[in-house]
C-alpha positions, 0 to 999 in steps of 0.5 A, spaced: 500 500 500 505 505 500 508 503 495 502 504 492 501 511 494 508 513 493 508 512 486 502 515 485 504 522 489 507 527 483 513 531 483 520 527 484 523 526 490 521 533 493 513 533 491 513 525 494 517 528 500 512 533 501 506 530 499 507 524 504 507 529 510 502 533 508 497 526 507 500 524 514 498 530 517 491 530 515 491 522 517 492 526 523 487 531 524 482 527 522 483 522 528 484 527 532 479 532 530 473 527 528 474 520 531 477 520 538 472 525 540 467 520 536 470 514 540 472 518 547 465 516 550 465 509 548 472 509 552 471 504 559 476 509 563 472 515 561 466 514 568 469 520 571 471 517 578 478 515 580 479 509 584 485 506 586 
């Protein structure tokens, strides 16, 4: 799969290079922003109480 998305990104080396980080960084927003506050209520630690 990445080698697939490699020769797909346009641009020579630089343009890859630049293209991969900016698909990274917004693989990262998406969780970020939109899944893990998706997901957060659903998590088994998240009752608010603190228990030792």
């Amino acid at each position: 799969m990445y080698a697939w998305i490699w020769r797909k990104l346009p641009f020579g080396v630089p343009g890859k290079l630049a293209g991969s980080l900016l698909l990274l960084a917004g693989i990262a927003a998406l969780l970020w922003w939109v899944v893990f506050p998706a997901v957060d209520p659903l998590l088994p630690m998240n009752d608010g109480q603190i228990t030792e």
